[in-house]
ROLUMDO-815530 format. One line per field, with one value per residue (C-alpha): x, z negated, y; residue in three letters. Coordinates in Angstrom, 1 decimal. Layout:
<nodes>
X: X; ...
Z: Z; ...
Y: Y; ...
resn: Ala; ...
</nodes>
This chain:
<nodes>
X: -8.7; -9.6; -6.2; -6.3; -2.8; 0.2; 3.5; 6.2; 10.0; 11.8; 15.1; 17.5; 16.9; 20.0; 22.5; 24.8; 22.5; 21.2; 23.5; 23.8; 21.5; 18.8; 18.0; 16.4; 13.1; 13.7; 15.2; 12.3; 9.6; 11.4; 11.9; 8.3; 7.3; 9.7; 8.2; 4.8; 5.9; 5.3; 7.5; 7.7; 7.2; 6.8; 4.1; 2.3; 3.8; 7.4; 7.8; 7.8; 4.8; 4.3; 0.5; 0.6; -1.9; -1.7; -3.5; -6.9; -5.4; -4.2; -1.0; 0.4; 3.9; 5.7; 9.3; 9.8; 11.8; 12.6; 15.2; 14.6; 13.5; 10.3; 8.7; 6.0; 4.9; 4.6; 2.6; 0.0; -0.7; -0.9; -3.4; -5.6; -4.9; -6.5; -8.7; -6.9; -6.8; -3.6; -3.9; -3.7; -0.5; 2.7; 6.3; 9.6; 12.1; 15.9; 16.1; 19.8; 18.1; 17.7; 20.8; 20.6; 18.2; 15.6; 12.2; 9.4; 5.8; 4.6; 1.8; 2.0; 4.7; 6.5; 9.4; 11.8; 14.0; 13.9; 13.6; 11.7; 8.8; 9.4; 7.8; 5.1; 4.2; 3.8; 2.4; -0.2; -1.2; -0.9; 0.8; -1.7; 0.3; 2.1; 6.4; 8.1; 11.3; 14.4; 17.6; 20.6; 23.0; 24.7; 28.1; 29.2; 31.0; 29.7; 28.8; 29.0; 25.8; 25.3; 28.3; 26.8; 23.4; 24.7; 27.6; 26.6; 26.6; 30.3; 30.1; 29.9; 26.5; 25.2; 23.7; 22.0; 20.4; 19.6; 17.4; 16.6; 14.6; 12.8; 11.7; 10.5; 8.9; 7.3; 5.8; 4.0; 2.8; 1.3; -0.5; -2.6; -2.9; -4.1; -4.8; -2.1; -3.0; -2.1; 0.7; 2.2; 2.3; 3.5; 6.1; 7.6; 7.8; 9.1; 11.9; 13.1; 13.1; 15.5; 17.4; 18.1; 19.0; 21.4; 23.0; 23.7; 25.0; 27.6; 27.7; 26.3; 25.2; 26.0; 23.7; 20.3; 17.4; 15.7; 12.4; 12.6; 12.1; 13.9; 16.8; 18.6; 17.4; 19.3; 18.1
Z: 15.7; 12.3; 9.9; 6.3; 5.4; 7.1; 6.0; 7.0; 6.8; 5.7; 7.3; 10.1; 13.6; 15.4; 15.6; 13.7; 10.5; 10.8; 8.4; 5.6; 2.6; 3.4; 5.6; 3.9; 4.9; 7.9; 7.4; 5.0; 8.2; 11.1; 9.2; 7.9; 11.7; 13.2; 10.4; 12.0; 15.5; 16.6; 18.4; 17.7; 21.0; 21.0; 20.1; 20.8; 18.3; 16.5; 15.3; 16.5; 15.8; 15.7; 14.3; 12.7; 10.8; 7.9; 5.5; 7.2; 6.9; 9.7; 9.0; 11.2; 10.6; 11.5; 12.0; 12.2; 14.8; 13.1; 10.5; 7.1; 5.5; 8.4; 7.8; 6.5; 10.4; 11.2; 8.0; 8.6; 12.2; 11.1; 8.7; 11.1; 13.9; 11.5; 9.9; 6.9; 3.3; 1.8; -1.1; 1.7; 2.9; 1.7; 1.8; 2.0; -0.1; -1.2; -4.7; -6.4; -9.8; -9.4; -8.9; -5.6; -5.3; -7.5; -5.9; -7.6; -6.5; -7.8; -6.7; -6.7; -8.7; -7.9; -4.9; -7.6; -4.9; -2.3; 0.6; 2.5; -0.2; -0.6; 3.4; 2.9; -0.2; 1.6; 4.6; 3.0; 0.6; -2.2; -3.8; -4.3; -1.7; -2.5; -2.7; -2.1; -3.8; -3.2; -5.1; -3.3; -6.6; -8.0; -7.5; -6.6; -8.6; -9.0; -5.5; -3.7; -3.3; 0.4; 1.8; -0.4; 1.3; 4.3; 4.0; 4.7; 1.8; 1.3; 2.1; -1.8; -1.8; 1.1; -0.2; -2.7; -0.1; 2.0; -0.8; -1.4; 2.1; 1.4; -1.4; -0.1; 3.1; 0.7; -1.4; 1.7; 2.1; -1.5; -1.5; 1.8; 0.0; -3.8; -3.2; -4.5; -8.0; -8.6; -6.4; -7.8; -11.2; -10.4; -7.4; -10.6; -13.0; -10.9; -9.6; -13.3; -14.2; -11.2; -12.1; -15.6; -14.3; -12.0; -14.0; -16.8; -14.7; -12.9; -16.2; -14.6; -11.6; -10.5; -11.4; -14.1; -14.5; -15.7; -14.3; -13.4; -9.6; -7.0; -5.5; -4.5; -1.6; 1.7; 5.3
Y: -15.7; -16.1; -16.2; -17.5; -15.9; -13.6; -14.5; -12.1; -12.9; -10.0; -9.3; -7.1; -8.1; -9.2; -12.0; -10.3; -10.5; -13.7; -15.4; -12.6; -12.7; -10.1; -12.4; -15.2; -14.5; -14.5; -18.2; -19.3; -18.2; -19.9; -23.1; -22.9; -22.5; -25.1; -28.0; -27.3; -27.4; -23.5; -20.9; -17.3; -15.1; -11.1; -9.7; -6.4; -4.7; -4.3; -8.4; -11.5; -13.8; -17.5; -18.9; -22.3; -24.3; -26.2; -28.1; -26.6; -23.0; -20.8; -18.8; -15.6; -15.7; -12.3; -11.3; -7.7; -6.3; -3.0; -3.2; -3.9; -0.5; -0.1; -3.5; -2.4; -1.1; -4.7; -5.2; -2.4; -3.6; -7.1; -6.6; -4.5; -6.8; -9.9; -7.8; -9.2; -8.1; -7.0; -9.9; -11.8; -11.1; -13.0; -11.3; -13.7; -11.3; -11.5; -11.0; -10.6; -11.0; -14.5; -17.0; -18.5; -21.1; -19.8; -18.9; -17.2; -15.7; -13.0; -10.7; -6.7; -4.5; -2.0; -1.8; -2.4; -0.4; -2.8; -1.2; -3.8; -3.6; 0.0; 0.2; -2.1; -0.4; 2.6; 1.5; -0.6; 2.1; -0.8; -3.0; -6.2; -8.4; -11.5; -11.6; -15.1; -14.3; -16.2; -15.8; -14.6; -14.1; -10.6; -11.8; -8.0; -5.2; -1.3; 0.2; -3.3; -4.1; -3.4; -5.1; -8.1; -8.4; -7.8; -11.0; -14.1; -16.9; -18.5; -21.9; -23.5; -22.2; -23.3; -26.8; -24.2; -22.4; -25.2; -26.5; -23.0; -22.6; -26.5; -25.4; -21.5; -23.4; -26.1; -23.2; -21.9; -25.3; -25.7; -22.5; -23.9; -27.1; -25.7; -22.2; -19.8; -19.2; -22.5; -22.4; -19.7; -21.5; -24.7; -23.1; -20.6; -23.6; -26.3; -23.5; -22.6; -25.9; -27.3; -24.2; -25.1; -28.8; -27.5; -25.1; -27.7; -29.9; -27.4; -25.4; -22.1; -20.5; -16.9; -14.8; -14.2; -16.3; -13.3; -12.7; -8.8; -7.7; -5.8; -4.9; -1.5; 0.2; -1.6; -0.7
resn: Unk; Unk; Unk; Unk; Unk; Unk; Unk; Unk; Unk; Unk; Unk; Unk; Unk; Unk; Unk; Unk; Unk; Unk; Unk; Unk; Unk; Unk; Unk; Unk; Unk; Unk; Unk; Unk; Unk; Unk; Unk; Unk; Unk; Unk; Unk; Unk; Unk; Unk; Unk; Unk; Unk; Unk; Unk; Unk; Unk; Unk; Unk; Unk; Unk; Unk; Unk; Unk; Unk; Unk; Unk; Unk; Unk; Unk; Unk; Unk; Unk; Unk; Unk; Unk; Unk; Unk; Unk; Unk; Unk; Unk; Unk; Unk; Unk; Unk; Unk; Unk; Unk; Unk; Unk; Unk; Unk; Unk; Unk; Unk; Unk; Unk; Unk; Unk; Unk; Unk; Unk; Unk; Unk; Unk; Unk; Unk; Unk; Unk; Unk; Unk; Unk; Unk; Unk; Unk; Unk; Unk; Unk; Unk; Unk; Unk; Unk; Unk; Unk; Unk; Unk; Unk; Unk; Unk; Unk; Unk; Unk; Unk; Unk; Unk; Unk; Unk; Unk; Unk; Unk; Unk; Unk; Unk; Unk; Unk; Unk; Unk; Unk; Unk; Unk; Unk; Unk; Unk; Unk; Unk; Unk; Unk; Unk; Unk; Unk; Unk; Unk; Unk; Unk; Unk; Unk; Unk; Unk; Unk; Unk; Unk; Unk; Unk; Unk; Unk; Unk; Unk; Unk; Unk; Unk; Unk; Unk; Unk; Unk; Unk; Unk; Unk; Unk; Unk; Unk; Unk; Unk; Unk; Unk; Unk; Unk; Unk; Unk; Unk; Unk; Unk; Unk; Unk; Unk; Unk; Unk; Unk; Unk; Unk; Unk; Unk; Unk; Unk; Unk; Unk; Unk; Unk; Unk; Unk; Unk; Unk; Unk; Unk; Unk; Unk; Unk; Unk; Unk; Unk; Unk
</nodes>
């Protein structure tokens, strides 16, 4: 089968994690998958895989079965299995730089610690794959950071993220439609824009709008 893109959802496997905030890519891919009628089943490999199509492209959508920090096993495998280039590879991310609700492409950079990059990184040998990043917030104090990812969103924020993962799944969407160039700058602009809008009219958000990437190393 002939694949135009392989989105993986980052995140832990297990009911237990399925709420917390590492795991909105996992979130971002089912939804993506349910809107275009598929079902994820195992695969022969560590994930589970789902193939939809949209706007005349085909899409491998991947949840990896290992836990966070060996996701990039999935990724390696994928790639060979599609005979697919790495630039053709899209990663759903947490990122506690951005308030929540904010999404943001970007393509290559470093880990910035994140330990589900981090493997890819290394698996992959490169860096030249696309991150869909999606805010999670920094509301934590010094050496909090891992019981913050791995809590689930308090219930204020979860209209945010609801509109979060429309907007993440709608991405993914745009990028078949318009290629992802283009995607990339309209998705980034439309995102900091509603962000400003919100945060005006609720007088702040937690978290940065700053635009810098990562997020300390968490299995």
């Amino acid at each position: 089968m002939s694949i135009d893109w392989i989105v993986l959802g980052l995140g832990n496997p297990g009911t237990e994690y399925a709420a917390t905030r590492h795991n909105i890519g996992y979130r971002v891919a089912e939804t993506f998958v349910a809107r275009r009628g598929g079902t994820f089943s195992p695969a022969e490999g560590p994930w589970l895989e789902a193939t939809v199509r949209y706007a005349r492209q085909e899409f491998a959508v991947a949840l990896p079965t290992t836990y966070m920090n060996r996701s990039g096993i999935a990724a390696r495998k994928l790639l060979a299995r599609y005979s697919t280039a790495p630039d053709h590879l899209i990663a759903i991310v947490d990122e506690y730089n951005f308030p929540v609700g904010r999404i943001h492409l970007k393509f290559g950079g470093s880990d910035g610690g994140h330990n589900g990059i981090a493997s890819l990184i290394e698996e992959l040998g490169t860096d030249r794959f696309w991150r869909l990043r999606c805010g999670i917030g920094r509301d934590f104090g010094p050496g909090e950071l891992s019981d913050y990812v791995l809590s689930p969103f308090p219930p204020d924020e979860h209209p945010l993220v609801d509109a979060m993962i429309a907007n993440a799944v709608e991405a993914l969407e745009r990028i078949a439609k318009s290629g992802i160039a283009r995607a990339a700058s309209e998705v980034n602009a439309a995102s900091k824009t509603q962000l400003h809008q919100r945060t005006s009219n609720t007088h702040g958000l937690r978290g940065t709008t700053d635009d810098v990437s990562g997020i300390d190393g968490i299995g």
